[in-house]
C-alpha positions in Angstrom: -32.7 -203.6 -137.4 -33.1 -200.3 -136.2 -30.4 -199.2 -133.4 -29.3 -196.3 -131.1 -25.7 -195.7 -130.8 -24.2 -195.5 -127.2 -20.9 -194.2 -128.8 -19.4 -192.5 -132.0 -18.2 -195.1 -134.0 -16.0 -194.2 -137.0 -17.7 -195.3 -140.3 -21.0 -195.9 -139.2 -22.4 -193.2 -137.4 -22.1 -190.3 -134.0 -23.5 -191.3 -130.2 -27.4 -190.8 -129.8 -27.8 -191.2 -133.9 -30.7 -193.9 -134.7 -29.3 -196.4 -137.6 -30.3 -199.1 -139.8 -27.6 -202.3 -139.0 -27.6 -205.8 -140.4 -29.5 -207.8 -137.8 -25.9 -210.2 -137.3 -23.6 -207.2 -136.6 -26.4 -205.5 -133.6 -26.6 -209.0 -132.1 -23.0 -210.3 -132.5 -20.9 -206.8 -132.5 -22.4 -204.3 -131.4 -24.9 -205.2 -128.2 -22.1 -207.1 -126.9 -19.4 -204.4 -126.7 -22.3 -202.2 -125.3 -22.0 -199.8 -128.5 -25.7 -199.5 -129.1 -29.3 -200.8 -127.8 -32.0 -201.7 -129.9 -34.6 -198.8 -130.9 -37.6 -199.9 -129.5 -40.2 -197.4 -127.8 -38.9 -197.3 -124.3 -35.0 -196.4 -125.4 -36.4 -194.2 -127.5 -38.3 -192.5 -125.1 -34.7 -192.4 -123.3 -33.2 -191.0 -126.1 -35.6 -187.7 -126.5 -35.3 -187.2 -122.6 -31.3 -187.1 -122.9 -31.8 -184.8 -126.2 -34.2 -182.7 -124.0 -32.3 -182.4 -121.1 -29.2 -181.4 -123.4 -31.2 -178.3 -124.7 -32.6 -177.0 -121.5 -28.7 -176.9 -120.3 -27.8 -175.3 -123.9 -30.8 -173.1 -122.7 -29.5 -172.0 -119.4 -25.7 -171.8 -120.5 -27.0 -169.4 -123.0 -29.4 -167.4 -120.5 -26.6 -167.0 -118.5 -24.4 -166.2 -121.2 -26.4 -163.2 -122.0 -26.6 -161.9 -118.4 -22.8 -161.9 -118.4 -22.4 -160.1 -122.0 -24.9 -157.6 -120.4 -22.5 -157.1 -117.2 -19.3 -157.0 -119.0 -20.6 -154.3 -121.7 -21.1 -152.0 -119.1 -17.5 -152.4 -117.7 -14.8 -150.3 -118.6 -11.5 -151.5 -117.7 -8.2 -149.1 -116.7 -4.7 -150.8 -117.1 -1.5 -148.2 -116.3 1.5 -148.8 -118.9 4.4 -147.4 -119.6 5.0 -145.1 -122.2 8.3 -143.9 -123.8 9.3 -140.3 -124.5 7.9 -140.5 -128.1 4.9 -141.6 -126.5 5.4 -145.5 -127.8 3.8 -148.3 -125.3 6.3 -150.7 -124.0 4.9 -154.2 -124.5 1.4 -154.5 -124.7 -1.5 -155.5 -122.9 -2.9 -158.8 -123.6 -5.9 -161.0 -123.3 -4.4 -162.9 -120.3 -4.1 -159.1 -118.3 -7.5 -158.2 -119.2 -8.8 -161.8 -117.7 -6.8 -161.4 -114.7 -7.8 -157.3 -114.1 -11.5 -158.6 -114.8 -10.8 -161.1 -112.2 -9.5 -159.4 -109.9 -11.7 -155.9 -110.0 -14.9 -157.5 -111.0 -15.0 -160.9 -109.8 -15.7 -162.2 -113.4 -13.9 -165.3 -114.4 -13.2 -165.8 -118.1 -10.8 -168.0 -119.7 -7.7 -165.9 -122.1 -8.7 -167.5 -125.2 -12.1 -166.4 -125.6 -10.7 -162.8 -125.5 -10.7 -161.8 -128.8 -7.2 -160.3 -129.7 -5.5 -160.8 -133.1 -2.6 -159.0 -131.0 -1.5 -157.2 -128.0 -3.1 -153.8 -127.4 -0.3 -151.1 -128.0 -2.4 -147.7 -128.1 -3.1 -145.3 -125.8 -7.0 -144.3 -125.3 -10.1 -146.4 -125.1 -10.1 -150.0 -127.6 -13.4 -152.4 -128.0 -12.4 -156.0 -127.0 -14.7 -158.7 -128.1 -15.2 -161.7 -126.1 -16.8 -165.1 -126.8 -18.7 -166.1 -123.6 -20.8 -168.7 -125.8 -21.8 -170.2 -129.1 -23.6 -166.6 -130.7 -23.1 -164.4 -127.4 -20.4 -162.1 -127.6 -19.4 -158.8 -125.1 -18.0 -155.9 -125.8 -15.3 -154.8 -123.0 -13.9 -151.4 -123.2 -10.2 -151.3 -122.5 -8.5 -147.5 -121.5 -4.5 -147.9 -121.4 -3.3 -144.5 -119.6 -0.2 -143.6 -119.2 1.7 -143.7 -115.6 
């Protein structure tokens, strides 16, 4: 008997997946616990709606992805640190400051872990920053740290 599953259920298959199950264990185990509903035409039919729905938000979470990549390549960022007589940066600046002076100065929110930083930013003058806004869209943020 041909099934949808209503959840991911370990060993036999992921939510929304269309399997083959022995006729006993639809009936008795899993239509009961509400884990799946037969595939006939009008669940189906359900089924590629949900699936279509999902895209058109992948669609527009991308879309607007893109817009935002677009906005924050054009933004160059200035953070004031202090710098030692030889000229060495005390601390850093980190993917966390950048979120908050992009909140702050440009009203862009962006959580710190899709900034990509192997490390703290510790050089003086103007450093690429990549970050992940969605699956394939990446911006490029220009980061200046002057000196006070």
């Amino acid at each position: 008997m041909k099934v949808i599953l209503l959840t991911d259920i370990k060993g036999v298959g992921r939510k929304d997946e269309i399997i083959n199950a022995s006729d006993g264990y639809a009936r008795n185990f899993l239509f009961p616990k509400k884990m799946a509903v037969e595939a006939n035409k009008e669940n189906l039919s359900k089924l590629k709606d949900r699936e279509n729905s999902k895209q058109y938000k992948k669609d527009q979470d991308r879309e607007k992805a893109q817009k935002l990549a677009k906005q924050i390549s054009k933004i160059m960022i200035k953070v004031k640190v202090k710098v030692g007589e030889s000229g060495k940066i005390f601390g850093g600046v980190s993917s966390k400051e950048i979120t908050d002076i992009l909140r702050k100065e440009h009203n862009i929110e962006i959580d710190k872990k899709k900034v990509e930083l192997k490390e703290a930013i510790k050089v003086l003058g103007i450093t690429n920053v990549k970050i992940r806004l969605y699956e394939g869209v990446y911006a490029n943020l220009k980061v200046d740290l002057i000196s006070e």
